[in-house]
N, C-alpha and C positions, 0 to 999 in steps of 0.2 A: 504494500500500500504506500504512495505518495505521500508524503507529510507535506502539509499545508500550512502557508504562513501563521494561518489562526490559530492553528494544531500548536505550530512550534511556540508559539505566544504562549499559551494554557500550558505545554509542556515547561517553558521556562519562568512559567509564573510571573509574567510580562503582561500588565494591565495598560493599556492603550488607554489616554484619559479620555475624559470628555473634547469634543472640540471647542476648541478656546473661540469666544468670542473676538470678533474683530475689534481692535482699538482704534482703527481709523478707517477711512473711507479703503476698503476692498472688498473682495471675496476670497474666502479661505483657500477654493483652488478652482481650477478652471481645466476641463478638457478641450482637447482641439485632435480629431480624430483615435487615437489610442494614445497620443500622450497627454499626460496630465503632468499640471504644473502648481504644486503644493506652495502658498504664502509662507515666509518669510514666518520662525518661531523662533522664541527667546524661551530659557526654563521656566515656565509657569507651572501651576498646580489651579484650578478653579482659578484663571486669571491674575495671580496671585504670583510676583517673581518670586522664586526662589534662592539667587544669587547674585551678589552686588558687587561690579568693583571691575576693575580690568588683571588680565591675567598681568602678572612682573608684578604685581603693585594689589599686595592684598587675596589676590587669588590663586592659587597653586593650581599648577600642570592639573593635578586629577580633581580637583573641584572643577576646571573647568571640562577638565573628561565627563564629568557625569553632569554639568551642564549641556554640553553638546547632547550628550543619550537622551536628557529629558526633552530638548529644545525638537531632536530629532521625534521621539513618539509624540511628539504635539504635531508634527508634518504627516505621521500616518495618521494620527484622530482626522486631519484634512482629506487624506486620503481615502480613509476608508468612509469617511460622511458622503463623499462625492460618490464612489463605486457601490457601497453597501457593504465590502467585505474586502480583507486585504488578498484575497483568496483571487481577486478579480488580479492583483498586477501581476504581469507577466517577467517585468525586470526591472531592477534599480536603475536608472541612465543616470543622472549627474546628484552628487551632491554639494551645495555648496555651502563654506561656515565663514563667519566672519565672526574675527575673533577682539574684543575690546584689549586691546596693550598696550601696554607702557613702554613709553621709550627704551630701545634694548631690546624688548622678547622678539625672540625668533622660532620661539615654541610652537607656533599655529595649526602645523600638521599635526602633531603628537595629541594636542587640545582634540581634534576636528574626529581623532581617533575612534571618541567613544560614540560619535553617532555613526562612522563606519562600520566599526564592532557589530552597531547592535542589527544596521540591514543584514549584514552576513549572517548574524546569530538568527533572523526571522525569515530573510529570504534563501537561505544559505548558498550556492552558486550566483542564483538572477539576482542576490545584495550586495555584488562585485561593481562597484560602480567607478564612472569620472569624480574627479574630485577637485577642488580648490579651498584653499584655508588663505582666507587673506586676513590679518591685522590693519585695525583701525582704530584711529582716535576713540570715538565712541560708539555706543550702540544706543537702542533705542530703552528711552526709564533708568538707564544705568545697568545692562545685561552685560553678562560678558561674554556671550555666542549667541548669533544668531541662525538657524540653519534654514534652507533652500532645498527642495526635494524636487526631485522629474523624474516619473515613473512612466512604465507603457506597460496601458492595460492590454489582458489577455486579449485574442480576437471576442467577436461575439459576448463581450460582457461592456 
């Protein structure tokens, strides 16, 4: 039997939150024939950040590792509200993080890791994606990752 994103979810006791409400004028994601293109997440919890501060300056390498993972399953709550089911994507295509730093850090891929990690752990082959980790001045409320998801849904779903 196949094991399935949802499967692997529930197998690794991986709770996909709610999807976060918009804070500004958009839509959480948008299809345009089989790809879809997931908004822009920072680590929320019920809208709620849960990490402040820019990585070098107050935030460490794996706080912002597990910022990225949380900022990343707020791109699949996107994902699967648009599809019904994560069961629908056929492959991860790009993901992208921006990472809040302080003058100096050069850590941004290593940061961008743990939303990597986690497509591979749910999609495991099709969670092999593109990627870019850019640092920047800020982020948006004081975040210190923002992540970017493009997935292609299966045919026929």
């Amino acid at each position: 039997m196949m094991t399935t994103a949802e499967h692997r979810l529930a197998e690794l006791g991986i709770v996909v939150p709610q999807l976060p409400p918009p804070v500004a004028v958009y839509v959480p994601a948008v299809r345009t024939g089989r790809v879809v293109y997931a908004s822009g997440q920072t680590p929320t919890i019920d809208g709620v950040l849960q990490v402040r501060g820019r990585l070098g300056e107050g935030v460490s390498v794996e706080e912002g590792q597990r910022a990225a993972r949380l900022a990343a399953l707020n791109c699949l709550a996107e994902v699967r509200a648009l599809l019904g089911s994560l069961d629908a994507v056929s492959r991860v295509l790009r993901l992208t993080g921006y990472v809040a730093s302080a003058p100096g850090f050069g850590e941004q891929p290593y940061v961008m890791n743990g939303a990597s990690e986690l497509m591979e752990q749910v999609f495991g082959d099709a969670g092999r994606h593109a990627r870019s980790a850019i640092g920047v001045a800020e982020l948006p409320f004081g975040a210190p990752v923002e992540v970017e998801l493009i997935v292609e849904a299966a045919e026929g779903s």
